[in-house]
C-alpha positions as CSV (number, residue, x, y, z in Angstrom):
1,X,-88.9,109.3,44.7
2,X,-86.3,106.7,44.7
3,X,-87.5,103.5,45.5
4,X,-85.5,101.6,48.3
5,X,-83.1,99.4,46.1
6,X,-81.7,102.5,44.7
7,X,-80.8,103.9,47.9
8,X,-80.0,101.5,49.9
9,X,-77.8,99.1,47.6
10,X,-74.1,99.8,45.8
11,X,-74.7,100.9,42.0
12,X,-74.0,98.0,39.9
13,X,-71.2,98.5,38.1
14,X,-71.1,98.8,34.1
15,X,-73.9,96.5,32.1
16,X,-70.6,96.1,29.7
17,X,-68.2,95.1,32.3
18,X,-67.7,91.3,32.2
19,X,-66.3,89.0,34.7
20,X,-63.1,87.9,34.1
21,X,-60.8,85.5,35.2
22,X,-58.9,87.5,37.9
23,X,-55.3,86.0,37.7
24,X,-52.4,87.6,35.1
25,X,-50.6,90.8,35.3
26,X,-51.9,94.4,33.5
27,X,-48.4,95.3,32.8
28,X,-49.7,96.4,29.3
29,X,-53.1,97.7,30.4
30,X,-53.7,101.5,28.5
31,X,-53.5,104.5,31.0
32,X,-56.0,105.7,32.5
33,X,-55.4,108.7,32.7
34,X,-54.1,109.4,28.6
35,X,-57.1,107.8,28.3
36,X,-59.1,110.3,29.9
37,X,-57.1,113.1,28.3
38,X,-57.5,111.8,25.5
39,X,-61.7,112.3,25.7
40,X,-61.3,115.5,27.2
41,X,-59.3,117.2,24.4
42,X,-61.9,115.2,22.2
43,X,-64.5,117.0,24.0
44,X,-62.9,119.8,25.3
45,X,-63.8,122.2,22.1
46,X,-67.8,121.1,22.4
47,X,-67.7,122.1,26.3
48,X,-69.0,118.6,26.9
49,X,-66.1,117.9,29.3
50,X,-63.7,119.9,31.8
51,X,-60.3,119.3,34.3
52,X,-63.1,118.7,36.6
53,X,-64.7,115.5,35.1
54,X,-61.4,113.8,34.7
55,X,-60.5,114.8,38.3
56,X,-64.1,112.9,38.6
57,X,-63.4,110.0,36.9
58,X,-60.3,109.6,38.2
59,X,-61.4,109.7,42.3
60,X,-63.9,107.0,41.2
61,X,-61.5,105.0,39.6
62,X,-58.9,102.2,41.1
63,X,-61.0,101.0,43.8
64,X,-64.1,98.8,44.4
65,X,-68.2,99.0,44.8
66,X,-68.7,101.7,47.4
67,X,-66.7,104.1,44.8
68,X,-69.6,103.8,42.3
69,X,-71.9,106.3,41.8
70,X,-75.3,105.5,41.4
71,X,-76.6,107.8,38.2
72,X,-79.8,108.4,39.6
73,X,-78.7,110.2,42.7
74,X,-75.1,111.3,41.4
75,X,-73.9,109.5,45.0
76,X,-71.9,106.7,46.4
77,X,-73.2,103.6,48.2
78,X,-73.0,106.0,51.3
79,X,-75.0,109.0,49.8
80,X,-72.2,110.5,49.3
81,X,-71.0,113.0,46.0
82,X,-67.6,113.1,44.6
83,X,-68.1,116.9,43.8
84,X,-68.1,119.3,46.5
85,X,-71.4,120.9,47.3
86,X,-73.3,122.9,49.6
87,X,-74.6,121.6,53.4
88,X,-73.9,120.1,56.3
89,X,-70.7,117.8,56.6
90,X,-71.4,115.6,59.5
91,X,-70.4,111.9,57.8
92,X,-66.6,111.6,58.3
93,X,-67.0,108.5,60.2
94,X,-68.6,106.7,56.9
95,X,-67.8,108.8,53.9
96,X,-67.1,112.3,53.5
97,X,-67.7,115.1,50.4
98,X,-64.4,117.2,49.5
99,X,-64.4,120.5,50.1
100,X,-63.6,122.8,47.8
101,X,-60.2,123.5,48.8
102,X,-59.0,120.0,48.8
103,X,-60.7,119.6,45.4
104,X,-58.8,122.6,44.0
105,X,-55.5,120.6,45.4
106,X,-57.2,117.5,43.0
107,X,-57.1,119.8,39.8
108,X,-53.6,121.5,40.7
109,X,-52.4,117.9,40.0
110,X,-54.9,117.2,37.2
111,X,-53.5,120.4,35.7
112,X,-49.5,119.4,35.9
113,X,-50.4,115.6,34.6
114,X,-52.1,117.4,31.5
115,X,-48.7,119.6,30.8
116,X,-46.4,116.8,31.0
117,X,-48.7,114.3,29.5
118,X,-48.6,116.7,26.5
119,X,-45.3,117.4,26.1
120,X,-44.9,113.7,26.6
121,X,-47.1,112.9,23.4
122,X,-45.4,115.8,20.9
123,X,-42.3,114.4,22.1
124,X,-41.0,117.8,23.1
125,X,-38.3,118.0,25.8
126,X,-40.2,117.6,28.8
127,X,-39.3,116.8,32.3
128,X,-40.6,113.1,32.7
129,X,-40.3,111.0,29.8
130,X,-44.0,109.1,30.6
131,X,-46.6,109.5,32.5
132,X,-45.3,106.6,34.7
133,X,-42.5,108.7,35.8
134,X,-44.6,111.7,37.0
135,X,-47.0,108.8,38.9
136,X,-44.0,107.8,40.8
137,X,-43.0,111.1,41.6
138,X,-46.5,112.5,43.1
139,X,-46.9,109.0,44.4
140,X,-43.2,109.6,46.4
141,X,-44.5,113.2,47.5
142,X,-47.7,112.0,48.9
143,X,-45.3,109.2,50.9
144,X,-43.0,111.9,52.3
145,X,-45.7,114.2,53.7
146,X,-47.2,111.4,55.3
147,X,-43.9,110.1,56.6
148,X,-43.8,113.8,57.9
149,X,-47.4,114.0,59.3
150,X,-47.5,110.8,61.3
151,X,-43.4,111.1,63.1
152,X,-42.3,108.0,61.2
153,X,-38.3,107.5,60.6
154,X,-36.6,106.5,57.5
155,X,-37.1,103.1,58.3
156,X,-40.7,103.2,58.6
157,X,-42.5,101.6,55.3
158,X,-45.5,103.1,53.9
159,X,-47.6,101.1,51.3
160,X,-50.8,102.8,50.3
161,X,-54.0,101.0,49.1
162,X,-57.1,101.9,47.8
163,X,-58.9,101.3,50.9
164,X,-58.2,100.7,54.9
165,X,-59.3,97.4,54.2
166,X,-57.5,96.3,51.1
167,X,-54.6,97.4,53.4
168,X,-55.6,94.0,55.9
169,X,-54.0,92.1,52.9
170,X,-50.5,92.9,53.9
171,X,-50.1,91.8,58.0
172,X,-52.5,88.8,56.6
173,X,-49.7,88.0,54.2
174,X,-46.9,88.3,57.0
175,X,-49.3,86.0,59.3
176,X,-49.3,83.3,56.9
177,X,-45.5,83.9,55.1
178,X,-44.3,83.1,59.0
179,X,-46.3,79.8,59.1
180,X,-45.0,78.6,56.2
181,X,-41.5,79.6,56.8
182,X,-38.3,77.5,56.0
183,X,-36.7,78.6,59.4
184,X,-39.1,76.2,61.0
185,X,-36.2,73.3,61.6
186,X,-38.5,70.9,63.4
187,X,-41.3,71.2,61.0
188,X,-43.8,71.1,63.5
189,X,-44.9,74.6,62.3
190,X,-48.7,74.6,62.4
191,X,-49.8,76.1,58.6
192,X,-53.2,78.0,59.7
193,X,-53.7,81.7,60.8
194,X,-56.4,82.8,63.2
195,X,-57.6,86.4,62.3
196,X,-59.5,87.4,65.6
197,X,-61.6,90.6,64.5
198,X,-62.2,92.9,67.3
199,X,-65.2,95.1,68.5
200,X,-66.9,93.0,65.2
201,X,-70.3,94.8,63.6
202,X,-68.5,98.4,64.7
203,X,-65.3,98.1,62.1
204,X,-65.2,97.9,58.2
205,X,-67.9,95.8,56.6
206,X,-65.1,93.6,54.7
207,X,-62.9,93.5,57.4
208,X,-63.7,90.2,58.0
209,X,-63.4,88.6,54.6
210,X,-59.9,90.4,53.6
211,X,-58.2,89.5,57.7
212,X,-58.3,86.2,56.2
213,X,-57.1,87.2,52.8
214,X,-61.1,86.8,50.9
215,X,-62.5,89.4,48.2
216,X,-64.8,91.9,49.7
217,X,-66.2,92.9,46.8
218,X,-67.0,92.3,43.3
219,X,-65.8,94.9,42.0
220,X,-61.7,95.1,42.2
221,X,-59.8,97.8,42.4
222,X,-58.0,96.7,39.0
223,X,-61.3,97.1,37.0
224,X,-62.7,93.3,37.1
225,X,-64.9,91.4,38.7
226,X,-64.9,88.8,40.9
227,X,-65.1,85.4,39.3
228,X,-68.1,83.7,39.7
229,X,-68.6,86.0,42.2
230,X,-67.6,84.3,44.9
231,X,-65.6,86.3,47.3
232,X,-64.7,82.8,49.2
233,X,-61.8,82.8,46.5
234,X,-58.7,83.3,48.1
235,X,-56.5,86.1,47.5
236,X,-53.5,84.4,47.8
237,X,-54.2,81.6,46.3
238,X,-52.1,78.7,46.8
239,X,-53.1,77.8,50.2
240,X,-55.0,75.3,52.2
241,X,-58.8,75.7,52.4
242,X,-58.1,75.8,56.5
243,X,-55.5,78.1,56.1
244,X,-57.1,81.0,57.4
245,X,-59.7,81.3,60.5
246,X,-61.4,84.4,61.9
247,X,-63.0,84.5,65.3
248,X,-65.0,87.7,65.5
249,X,-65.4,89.5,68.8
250,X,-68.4,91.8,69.6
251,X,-68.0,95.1,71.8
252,X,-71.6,94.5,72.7
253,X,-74.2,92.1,74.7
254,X,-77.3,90.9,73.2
255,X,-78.9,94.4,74.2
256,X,-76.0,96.3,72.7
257,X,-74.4,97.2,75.7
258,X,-70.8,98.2,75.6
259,X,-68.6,95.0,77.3
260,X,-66.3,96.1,80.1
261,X,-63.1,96.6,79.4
262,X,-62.1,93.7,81.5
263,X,-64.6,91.1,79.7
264,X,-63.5,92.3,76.6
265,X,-59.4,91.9,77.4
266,X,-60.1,88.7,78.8
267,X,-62.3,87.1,75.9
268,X,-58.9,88.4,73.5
269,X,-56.3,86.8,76.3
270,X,-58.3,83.5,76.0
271,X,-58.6,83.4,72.3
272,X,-55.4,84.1,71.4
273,X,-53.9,81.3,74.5
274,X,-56.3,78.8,73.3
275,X,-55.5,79.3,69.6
276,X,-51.1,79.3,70.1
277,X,-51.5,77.0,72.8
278,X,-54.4,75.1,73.5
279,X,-54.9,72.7,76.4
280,X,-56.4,69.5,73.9
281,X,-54.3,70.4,70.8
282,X,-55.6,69.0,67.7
283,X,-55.5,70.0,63.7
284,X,-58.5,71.8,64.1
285,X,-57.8,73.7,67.4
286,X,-53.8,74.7,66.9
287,X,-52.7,77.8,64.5
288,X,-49.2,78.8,63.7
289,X,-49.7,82.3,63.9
290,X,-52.6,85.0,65.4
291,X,-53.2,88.1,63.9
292,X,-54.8,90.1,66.9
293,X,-56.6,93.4,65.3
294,X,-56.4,96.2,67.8
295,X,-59.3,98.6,66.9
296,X,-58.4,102.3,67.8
297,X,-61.7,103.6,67.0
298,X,-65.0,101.3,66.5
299,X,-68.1,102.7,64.4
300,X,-69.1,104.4,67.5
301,X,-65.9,105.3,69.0
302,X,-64.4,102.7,70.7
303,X,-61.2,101.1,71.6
304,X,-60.8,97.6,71.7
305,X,-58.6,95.4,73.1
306,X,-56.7,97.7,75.8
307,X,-53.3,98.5,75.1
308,X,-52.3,96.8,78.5
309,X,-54.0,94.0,77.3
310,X,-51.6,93.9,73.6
311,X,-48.9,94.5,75.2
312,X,-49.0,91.2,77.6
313,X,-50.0,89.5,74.7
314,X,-47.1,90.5,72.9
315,X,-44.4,89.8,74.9
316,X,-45.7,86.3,75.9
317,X,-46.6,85.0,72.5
318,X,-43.5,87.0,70.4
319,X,-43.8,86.2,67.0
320,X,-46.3,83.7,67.0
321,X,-49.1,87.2,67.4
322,X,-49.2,90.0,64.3
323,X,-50.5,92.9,65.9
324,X,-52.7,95.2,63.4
325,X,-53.7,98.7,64.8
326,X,-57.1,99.3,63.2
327,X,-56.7,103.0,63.4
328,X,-58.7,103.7,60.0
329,X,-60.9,105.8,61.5
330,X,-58.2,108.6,61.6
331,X,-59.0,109.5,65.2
332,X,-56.1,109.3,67.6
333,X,-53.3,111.9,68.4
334,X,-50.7,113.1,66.4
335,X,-47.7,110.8,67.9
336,X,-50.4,107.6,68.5
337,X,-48.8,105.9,65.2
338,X,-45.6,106.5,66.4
339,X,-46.3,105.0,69.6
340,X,-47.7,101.8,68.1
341,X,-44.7,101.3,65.5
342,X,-42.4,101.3,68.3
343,X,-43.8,98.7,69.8
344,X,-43.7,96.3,66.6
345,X,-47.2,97.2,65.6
346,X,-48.7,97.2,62.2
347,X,-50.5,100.0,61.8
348,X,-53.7,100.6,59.2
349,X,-54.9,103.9,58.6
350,X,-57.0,106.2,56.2
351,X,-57.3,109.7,55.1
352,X,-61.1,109.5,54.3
353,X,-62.7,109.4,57.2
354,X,-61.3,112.0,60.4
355,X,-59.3,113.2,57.9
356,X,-62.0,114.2,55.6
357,X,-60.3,113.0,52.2
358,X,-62.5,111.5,49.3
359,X,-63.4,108.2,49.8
360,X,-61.7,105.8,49.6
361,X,-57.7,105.6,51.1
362,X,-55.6,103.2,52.9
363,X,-52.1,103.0,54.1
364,X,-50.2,100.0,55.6
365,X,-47.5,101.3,58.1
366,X,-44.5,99.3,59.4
367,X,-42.1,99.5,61.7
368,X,-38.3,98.9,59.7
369,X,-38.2,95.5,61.0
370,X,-40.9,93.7,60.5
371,X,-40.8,94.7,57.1
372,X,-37.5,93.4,56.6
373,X,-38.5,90.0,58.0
374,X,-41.2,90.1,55.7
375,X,-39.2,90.6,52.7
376,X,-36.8,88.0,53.9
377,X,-39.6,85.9,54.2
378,X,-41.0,86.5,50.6
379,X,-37.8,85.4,49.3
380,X,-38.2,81.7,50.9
381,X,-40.0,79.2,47.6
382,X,-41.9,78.5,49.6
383,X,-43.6,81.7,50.5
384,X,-43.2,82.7,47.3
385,X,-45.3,80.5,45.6
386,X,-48.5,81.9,47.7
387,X,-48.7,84.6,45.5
388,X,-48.1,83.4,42.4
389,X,-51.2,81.8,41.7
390,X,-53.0,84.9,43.8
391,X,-55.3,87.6,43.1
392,X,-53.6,90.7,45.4
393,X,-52.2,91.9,41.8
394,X,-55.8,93.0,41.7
395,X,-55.1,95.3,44.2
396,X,-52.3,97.0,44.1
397,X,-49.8,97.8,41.8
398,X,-45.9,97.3,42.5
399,X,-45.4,101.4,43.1
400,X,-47.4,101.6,45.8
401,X,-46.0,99.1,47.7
402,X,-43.1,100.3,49.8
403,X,-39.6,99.8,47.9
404,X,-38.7,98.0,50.4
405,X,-41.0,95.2,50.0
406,X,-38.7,94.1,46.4
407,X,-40.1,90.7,46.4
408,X,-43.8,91.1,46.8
409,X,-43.4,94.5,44.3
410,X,-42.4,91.6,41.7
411,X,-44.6,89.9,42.4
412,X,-47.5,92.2,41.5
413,X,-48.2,94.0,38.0
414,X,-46.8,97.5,37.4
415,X,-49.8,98.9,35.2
416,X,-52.5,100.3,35.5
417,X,-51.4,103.1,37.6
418,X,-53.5,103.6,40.1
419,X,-54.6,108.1,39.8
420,X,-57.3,107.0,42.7
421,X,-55.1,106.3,45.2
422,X,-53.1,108.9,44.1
423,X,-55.9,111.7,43.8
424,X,-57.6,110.5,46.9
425,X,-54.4,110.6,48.9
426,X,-53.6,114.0,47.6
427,X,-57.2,115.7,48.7
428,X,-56.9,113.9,52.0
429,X,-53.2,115.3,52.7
430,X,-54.6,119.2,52.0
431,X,-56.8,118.2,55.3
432,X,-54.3,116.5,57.2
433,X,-51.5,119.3,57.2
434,X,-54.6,121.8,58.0
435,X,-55.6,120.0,61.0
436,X,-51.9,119.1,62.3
437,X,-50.0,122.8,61.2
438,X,-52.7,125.3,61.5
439,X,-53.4,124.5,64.8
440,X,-52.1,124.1,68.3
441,X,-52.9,120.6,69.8
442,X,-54.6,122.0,73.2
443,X,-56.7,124.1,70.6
444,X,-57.8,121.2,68.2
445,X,-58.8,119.0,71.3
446,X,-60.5,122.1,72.9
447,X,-62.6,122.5,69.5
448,X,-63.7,118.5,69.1
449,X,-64.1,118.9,72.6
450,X,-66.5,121.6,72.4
451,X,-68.2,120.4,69.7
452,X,-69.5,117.1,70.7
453,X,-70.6,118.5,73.6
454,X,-72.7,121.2,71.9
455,X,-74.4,118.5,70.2
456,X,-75.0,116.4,72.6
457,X,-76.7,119.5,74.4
458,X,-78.5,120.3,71.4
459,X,-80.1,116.9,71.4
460,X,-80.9,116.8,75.1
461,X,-82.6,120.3,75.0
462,X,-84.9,119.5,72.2
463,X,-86.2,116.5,74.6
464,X,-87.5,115.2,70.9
465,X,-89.3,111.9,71.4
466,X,-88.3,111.2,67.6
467,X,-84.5,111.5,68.9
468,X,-82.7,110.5,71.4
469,X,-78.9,109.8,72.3
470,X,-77.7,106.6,72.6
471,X,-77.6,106.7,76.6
472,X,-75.7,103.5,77.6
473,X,-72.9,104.6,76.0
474,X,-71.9,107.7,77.7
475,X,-69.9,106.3,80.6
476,X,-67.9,103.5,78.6
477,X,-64.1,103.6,79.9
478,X,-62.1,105.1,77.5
479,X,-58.9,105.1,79.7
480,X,-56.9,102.7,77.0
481,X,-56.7,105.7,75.1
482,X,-54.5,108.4,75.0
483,X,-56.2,111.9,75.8
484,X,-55.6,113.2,72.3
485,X,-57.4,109.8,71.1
486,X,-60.4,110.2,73.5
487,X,-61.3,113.8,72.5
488,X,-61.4,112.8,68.7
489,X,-62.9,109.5,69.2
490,X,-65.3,111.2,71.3
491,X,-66.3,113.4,68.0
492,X,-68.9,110.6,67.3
493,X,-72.3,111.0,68.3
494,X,-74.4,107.9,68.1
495,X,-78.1,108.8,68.5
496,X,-81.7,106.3,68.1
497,X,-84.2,107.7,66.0
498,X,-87.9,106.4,65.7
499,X,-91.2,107.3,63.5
500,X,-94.3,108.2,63.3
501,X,-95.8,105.7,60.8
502,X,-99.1,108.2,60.7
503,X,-99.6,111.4,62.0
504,X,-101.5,110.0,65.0
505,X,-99.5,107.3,65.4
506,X,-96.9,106.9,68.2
507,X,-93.2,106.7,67.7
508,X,-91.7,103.5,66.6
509,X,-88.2,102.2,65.5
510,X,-87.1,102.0,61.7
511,X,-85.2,99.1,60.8
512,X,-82.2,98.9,59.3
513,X,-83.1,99.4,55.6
514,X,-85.6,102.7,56.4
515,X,-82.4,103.9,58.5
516,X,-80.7,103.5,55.2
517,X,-83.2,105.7,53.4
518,X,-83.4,108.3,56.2
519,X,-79.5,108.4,55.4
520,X,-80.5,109.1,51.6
521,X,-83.6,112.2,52.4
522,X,-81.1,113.5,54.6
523,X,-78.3,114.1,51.8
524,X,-80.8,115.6,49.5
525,X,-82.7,118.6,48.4
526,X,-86.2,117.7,49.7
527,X,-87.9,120.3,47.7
528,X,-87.0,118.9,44.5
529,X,-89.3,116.5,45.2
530,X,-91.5,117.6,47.6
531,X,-92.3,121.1,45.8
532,X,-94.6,121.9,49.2
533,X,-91.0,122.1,51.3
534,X,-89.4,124.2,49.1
535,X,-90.3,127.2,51.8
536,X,-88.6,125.1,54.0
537,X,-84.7,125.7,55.1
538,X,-84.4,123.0,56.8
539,X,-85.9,120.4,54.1
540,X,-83.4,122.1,51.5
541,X,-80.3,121.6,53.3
542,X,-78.5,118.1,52.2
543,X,-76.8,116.8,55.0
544,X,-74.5,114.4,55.1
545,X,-74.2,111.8,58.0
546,X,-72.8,108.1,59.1
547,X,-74.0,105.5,57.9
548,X,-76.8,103.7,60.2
549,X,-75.6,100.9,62.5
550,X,-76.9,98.1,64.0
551,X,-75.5,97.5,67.7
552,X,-76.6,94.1,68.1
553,X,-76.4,92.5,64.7
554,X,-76.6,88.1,66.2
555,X,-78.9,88.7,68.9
556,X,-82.6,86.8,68.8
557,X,-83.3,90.8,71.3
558,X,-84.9,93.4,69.7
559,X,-82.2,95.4,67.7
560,X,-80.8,98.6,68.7
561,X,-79.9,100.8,65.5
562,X,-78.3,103.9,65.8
563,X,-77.3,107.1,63.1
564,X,-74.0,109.0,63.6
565,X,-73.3,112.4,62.9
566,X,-69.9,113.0,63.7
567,X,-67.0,115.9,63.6
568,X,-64.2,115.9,61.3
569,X,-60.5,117.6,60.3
570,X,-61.8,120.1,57.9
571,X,-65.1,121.0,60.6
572,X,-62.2,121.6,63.3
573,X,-60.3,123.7,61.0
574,X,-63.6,126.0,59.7
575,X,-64.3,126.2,63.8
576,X,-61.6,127.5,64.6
577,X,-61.7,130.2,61.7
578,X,-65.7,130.9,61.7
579,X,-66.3,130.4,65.6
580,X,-68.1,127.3,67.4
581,X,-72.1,128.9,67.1
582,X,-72.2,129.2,63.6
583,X,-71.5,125.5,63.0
584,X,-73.7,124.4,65.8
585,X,-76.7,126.2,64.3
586,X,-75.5,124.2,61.3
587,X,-76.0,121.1,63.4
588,X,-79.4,122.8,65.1
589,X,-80.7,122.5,61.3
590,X,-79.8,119.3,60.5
591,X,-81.7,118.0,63.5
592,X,-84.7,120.1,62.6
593,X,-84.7,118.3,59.2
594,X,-84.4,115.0,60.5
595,X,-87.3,115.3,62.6
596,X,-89.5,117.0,59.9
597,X,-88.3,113.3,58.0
598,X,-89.2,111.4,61.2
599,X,-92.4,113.0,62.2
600,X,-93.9,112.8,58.8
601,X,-92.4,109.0,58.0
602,X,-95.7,108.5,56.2
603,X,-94.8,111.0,53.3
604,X,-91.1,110.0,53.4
605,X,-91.6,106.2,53.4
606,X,-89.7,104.3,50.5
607,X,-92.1,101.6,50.3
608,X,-95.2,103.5,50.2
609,X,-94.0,105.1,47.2
């Protein structure tokens, strides 16, 4: 069996990949994907290598740690494969696997880059003239059918990253730009950003780290590491040590109890007043600008701060506030993003989570105006310099970055091209335009609707001491969402599970790390291990679900840990074509293998192995 470490921590990444110093441009970095042609046609006639393992390669690529697979498992950080396989598909609101038809729309474009990358290289005629040509043009397709998907107008902006939270890089850059703005006459301009992360614990593990422009990783999405690996480095790299602040905001008590709304509004009113204007100002209490994160969709489902709450927030504080919609959950309705960019919002999203693309993808949407004040801002010295001693270059190339953003596109490399974003962006949209065409919106609500229910039935009217569903949760106000937003973020099912250490034993609560392992038996083939199981449906069936977590992470109380399973695009879509009872016996199963796990911990156990 896999001993903890393995399952529980990201793969490292390559014994041969040094750390580097992280600043200079890649303009004249090799291809990657000529590169990988290159091996497969090497390859090809040996049957060593196929379209497939460059689609692979290429879905892993251009990102950071949590797209490594371990080569033990032949999974992600999450448990998660790149391949599409048999099971049950329960993890959207961590990691999800392809299915096969979005992974047929990844080697349709595999397919075309290998005909025009070969008519490219015997320089016969050929519609592009290099591969950076046909980038830009899938790159512009995937841009459009998003601009399509989500309602945005013409003067919308859409820069993609390779995850929802490399995408926190760009409002952190406006927050900052408007401190250190020339149009500040008096120059009483205070240079320091707060970043106030809310419902923190139940959002993006690097959240935190890149809201106040930090590495998250130490693996970048260019290929290097992390010097020193430090991720206090800043990634814009010119500024003050105290430039950047974050104030993090739980959505729970000590017991890990949702807050009421109306605590929760009023801890964001007062941090935001006491921050832009606070009644003993000093150096260390006053900030130029606060970047106020409106989570549309917490770990377990949750909105926080109300929109009530924004809004008055907005119109007293005006520019001084950058409001970031953390919708990267994917679970709102169709107009939601809409809604938020007409309001001056900056909106983060992903396809690989609801939306059931590969991991990972991130887009940065704003509203025409703000990004024009942020490209006049870019073009101010002294703005300008921020970057150039930066690391964002590490992150994302100047195509995908919107063209209207000129000044910051010049200010980051062209090369490599990114195919990750680009493949991962094209599985996800296969999803998205399934979920939003093929279906009426009173029919996709009444199917997530149905579903989550179901479950929680399921789990009541097992009455399993092993498992139970997280309780204090079930009457939380959802009313600052819209109904379209409830129903989906309603799709996530948050449920305690506890152990029987020995058979006789009686039921106790895994921590964190054995929560983690559970997570790994569940998304694998028990009887290839356990050759006793093998009889077993149940213990065959991988199934693939959130990651574990922990509700009340700074308390000295015991701690609450939960498991998700949770519904996503491509489930509603087969629902609604299959019927409602043959994915809930799906769902039936993967609670009856859970509990064979949970009953039997002793067997299981990593660290009695």
């Amino acid at each position: 069996m896999q001993s903890g470490a393995d399952q529980g921590q990201a793969p490292k990444a390559s014994e041969t990949q040094k750390e580097e110093n992280i600043h200079g441009t890649d303009d004249n970095a090799p291809d990657n994907l000529l590169n990988c042609l290159q091996a497969y046609l090497q390859r090809r006639e040996k049957r060593q290598m196929g379209l497939g393992d460059i689609l692979e390669e290429l879905l892993r690529s251009g990102g950071d740690d949590r797209l490594l697979q371990n080569p033990k498992t032949g999974m992600n950080k999450y448990h998660t494969p790149i391949r599409p396989c048999e099971g049950v598909h329960r993890g959207s609101c961590t990691s999800n696997v392809p299915t096969k038809e979005a992974y047929e729309r990844g080697l349709d474009i595999i397919r075309r880059l290998v005909l025009e990358c070969r008519s490219i290289e015997s320089k016969k005629e050929a519609v592009f003239t290099s591969p950076d040509d046909l980038f830009i043009w899938l790159l512009t397709d995937v841009r459009e059918r998003l601009r399509s998907i989500f309602q945005l107008n013409l003067t919308d902006t859409i820069s993609l990253f390779p995850s929802g939270t490399d995408a926190e890089f760009l409002p952190a850059l406006l927050a900052i730009a408007r401190c250190f703005s020339e149009e500040d006459e008096t120059g009483t301009k205070v240079h320091r950003v707060l970043s106030i992360v809310s419902a923190a614990g139940e959002v993006g593990s690097g959240t935190r780290n890149a809201a106040v422009g930090q590495h998250f990783s130490k693996l970048l999405p260019s290929g290097k590491l992390v010097a020193g690996g430090s991720f206090a480095n800043q990634v814009f790299g010119t500024l003050p040590e105290n430039a950047f602040c974050a104030r993090e905001m739980p959505l729970r008590d000590d017991e890990g109890r949702c807050r009421s709304t109306n605590e929760l509004d009023a801890e964001v009113e007062q941090l935001v007043q006491s921050a832009l204007n606070p009644s003993e100002p000093n150096e260390e209490s006053r900030f130029g600008c606060v970047v106020l994160h409106m989570v549309v969709g917490s770990k377990t489902g949750h909105c926080v701060p109300s929109p009530g709450c924004v809004d008055r927030l907005a119109q007293k504080h005006g520019k001084d506030l950058v409001v970031v919609v953390d919708a990267c959950q994917g679970r709102m309705g169709e107009f939601a993003v809409r809604e938020h960019l007409d309001k001056g919002r900056v909106v983060l999203t992903t396809g690989s989570k609801f939306y059931g693309g590969a991991p990972f993808s991130g887009v940065c949407i704003m509203p025409g105006d703000v990004t024009d004040e942020m490209e006049s801002l870019m073009c101010q010295s002294n703005v300008n310099a921020l970057l150039d001693k930066g690391s964002l270059r590490e992150y994302v190339q100047a195509s995908l970055l919107s063209d209207d953003l000129a000044t910051l596109r010049s200010k980051v490399p062209h090369k490599p091209l990114n195919y990750g974003v680009l493949l991962r962006w094209t599985l996800a949209l296969h999803e998205m335009e399934a979920f939003f065409i093929d279906m009426k919106t009173e029919t996709r609500n009444k199917i997530m609707g149905d579903w989550a229910q179901g479950v929680r039935n399921l789990i009541e009217q097992q009455a399993n001491p092993l498992i139970s569903q997280l309780q204090f949760d079930r009457e939380t106000d959802t009313s600052s969402a819209e109904d379209s937003d409830c129903v989906a973020l309603g799709t996530i099912i948050c449920f305690e599970c506890k152990c029987r250490r020995s058979p006789e034993s009686a039921p106790e609560s895994l921590s964190l790390e054995e929560l983690r392992h559970l997570q790994y038996l569940m998304a694998t083939d028990l009887g290839e291990e356990f050759p006793g199981l093998r009889l077993f449906q149940a213990a065959r069936l991988r199934c693939f679900m959130g990651q574990p977590v922990c509700l009340n992470p700074g308390s000295a109380k015991p701690k609450v840990h939960i498991l998700r399973v949770a519904a996503s695009a491509p489930l509603v879509v087969a629902i609604r074509r299959d019927g409602l009872e043959s994915h809930l016996s799906q769902d039936k199963m993967l609670f009856e293998k859970l509990n064979l796990i949970l009953a039997n911990w002793n067997i299981f156990d990593a660290s009695s192995t």
